[in-house]
N, C-alpha and C positions, 0 to 999 in steps of 0.2 A: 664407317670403317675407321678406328683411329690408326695410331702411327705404324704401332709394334704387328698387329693385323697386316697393313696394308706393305710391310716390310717383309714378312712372311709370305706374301702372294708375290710378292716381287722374285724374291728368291726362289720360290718352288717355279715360278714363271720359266727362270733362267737354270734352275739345274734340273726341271723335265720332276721331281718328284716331293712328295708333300712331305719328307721328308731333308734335314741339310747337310747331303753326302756328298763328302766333298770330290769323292768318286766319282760323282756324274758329273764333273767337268774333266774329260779326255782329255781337253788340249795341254791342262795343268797334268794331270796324273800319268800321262803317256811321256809326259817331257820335263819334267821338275824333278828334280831325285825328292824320294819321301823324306820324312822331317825337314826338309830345308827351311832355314827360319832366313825371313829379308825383313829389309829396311823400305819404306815406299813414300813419296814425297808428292802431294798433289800441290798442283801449278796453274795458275791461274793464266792465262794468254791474253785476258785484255782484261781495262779496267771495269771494275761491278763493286756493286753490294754483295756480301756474303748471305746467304739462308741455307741450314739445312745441317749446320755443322755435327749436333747432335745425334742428329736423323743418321750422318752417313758414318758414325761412328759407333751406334746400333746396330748397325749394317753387317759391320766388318766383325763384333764381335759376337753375332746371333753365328757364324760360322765356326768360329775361336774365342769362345769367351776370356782368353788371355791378351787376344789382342789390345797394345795398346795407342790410342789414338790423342794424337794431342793436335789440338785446331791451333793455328798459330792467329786466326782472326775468327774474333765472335760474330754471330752470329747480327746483323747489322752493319757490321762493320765492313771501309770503303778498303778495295786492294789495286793496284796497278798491277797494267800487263807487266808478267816475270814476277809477281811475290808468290812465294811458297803460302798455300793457307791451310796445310796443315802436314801431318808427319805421323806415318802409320810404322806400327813395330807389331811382328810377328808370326806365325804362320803362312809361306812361302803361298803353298794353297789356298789359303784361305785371304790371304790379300789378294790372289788373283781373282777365286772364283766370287769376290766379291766384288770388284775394281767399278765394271759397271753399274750394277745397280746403285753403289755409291754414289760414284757420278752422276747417274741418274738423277736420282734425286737432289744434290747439291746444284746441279747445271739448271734445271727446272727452277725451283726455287730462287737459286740464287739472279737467274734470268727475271721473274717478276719482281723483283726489289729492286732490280738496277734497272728496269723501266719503270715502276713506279718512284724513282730517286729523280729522275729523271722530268718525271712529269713533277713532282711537288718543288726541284730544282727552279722549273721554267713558271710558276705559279707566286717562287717569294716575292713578299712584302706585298702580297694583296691578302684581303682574307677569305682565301679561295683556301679549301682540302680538298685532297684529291681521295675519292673515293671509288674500290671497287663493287664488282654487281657478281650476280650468280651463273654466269658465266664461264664454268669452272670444270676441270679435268671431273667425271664421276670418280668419289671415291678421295680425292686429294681437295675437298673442299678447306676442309680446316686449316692442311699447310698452307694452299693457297693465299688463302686470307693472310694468314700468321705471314707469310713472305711480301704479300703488301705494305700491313704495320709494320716489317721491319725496313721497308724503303719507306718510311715517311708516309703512307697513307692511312686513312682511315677507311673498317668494315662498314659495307652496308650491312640491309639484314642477311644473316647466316642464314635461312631459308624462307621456305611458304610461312610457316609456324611462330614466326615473332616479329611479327609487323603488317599491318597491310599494306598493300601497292596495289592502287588501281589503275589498272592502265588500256591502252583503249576497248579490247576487248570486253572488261568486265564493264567499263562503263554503257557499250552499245547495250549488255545481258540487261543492266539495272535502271535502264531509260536514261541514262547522263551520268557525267563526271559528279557532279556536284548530290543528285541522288545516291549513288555509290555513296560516298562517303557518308553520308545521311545514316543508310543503313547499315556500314560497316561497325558506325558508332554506338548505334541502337544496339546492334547483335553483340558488340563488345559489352558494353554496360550488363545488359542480360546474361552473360556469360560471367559475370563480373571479374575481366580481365583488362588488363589495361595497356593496350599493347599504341603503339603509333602509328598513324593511320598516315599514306602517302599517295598521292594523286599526280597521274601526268596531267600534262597539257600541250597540245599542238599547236592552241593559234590564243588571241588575248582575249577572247568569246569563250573559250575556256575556263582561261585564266578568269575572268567576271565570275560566272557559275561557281568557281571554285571560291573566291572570297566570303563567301554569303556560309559557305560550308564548312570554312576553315578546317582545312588539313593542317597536320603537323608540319610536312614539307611538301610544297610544291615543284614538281619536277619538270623544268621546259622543255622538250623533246623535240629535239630537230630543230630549232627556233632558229630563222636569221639574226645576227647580229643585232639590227638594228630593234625587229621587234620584240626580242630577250630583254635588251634595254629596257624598253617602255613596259617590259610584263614584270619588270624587276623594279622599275616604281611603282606601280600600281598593286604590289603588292606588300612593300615595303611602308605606301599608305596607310593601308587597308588592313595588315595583318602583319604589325611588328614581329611579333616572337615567330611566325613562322618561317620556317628555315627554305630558301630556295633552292635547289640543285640543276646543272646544266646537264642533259645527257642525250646520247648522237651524235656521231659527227666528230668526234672531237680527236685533232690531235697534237704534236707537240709543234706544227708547225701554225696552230689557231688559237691553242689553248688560253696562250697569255691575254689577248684579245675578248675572249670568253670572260675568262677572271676577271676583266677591268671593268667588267658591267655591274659586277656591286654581289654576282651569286656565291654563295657560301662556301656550295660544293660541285666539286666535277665528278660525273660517273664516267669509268671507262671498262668498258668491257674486257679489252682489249688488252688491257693488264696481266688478266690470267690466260686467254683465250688468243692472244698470237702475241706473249712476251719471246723473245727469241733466247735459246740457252745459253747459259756465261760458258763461255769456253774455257776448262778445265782440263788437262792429263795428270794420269798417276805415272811415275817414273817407280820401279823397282830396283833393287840390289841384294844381292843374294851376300847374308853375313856369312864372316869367315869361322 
């Protein structure tokens, strides 16, 4: 589902019909005198990353295509509790009966970019990135992502379809970690695709099997501290180019600890999958 789609469903969502009558919002049409045109100011209550700016100003004018929306911060960019972060003009109904779904999406969004700021904040000056997983609202995969990169992280794979990941399941299907990759390589050549191929690892008996097989990135799951270390030189022996990644577990109160063992990347599910919403109000005012 891309953006304009998935803004469409939001709206028929909230005004009951597949159509955008601004009539089926009561609360506005029972109590707003008609044409009243306002002014509407969204406000940001605590400090974040912005995302979405675009998104919620699609929003407002899939109702009023006159509306006009001006974002006072881009899409990225850091705001403190009390900055205004943007400034809507026009149709009284049509800023209301759009108010939430806007916010919707801006508070969503703009919430996993100020947790993942967050995490790559507590990460500098190692060379750790912090990376998301597919872990992700159905349907809002793409913004998801796009709201990571703009707190500072980097995507994993976007789905099943451009990359492998073995992980432990498919290793038990294919007799071992280190067979999987075997074959995932074989069937990629054959297919003559050339996608990058990614393996967990639980324990450093793993990690061994996997060296012989070289993956693209080795991913240490769940690993204690101390044996992530030792699977982080032995593989930095064994298998310069390929890229190590930490994931499980992880939060912002371990992270930095994590990062100082030498791995590349952190996965965090938890990015898209319990980022908390930036808290945002629209204020209206009814012009003279």
């Amino acid at each position: 589902m891309n953006a304009q789609e998935l803004i469409c469903a939001a709206l028929r969502e909230d005004l009951g019909s597949t159509e955008p009558d601004l009539d089926l919002d009561i609360t506005t049409t029972w109590t707003v005198p008609a044409g009243a045109r306002a002014t509407a100011v969204i406000v940001s209550r605590q400090d974040g990353v912005m995302a979405g700016m675009e998104l919620a100003g699609h929003v407002f004018r899939q109702l009023d295509a006159e509306t006009c929306f001006e974002a006072c911060t881009a899409d990225g960019g850091r705001v403190v509790a009390g900055a205004t972060v943007a400034r809507v003009y026009g149709s009284a109904a049509a800023l209301l009966a759009a108010e939430r779904t806007a916010l919707n999406f801006l508070q969503r969004l703009s919430g996993i970019s100020t947790l993942t700021r967050a995490y790559v904040d507590a990460v500098a000056a190692t060379r750790c990135r912090i990376t998301d997983t597919r872990k992700t609202t159905p349907g809002w995969r793409e913004l998801e992502k796009y709201a990571v990169r703009l707190g500072g992280g980097v995507n994993h794979r976007m789905g099943l379809f451009d990359a492998v990941l073995i992980k432990e399941n498919h290793a038990i299907c294919a007799g071992g970690v280190d067979a999987a990759v075997v074959q995932a390589r074989k069937a990629a050549m054959a297919a003559g695709r050339q996608v990058p191929v990614y393996a967990e690892a639980e324990t450093l008996s793993e990690v061994r099997q996997l060296l012989s097989a070289g993956p693209d990135r080795i991913m240490l799951d769940n690993m204690p501290l101390e044996t992530m270390t030792q699977a982080v030189s032995l593989i930095r022996r064994s298998l310069p180019e390929t890229e190590i990644e930490a994931t499980g577990g992880i939060t912002l109160g371990n992270i930095r600890n994590i990062a100082s063992t030498g791995v590349d990347l952190v996965s965090i599910g938890a990015l898209t999958h319990s980022a908390p919403a930036l808290d945002l109000s629209m204020r209206v005012s009814i012009q003279s």
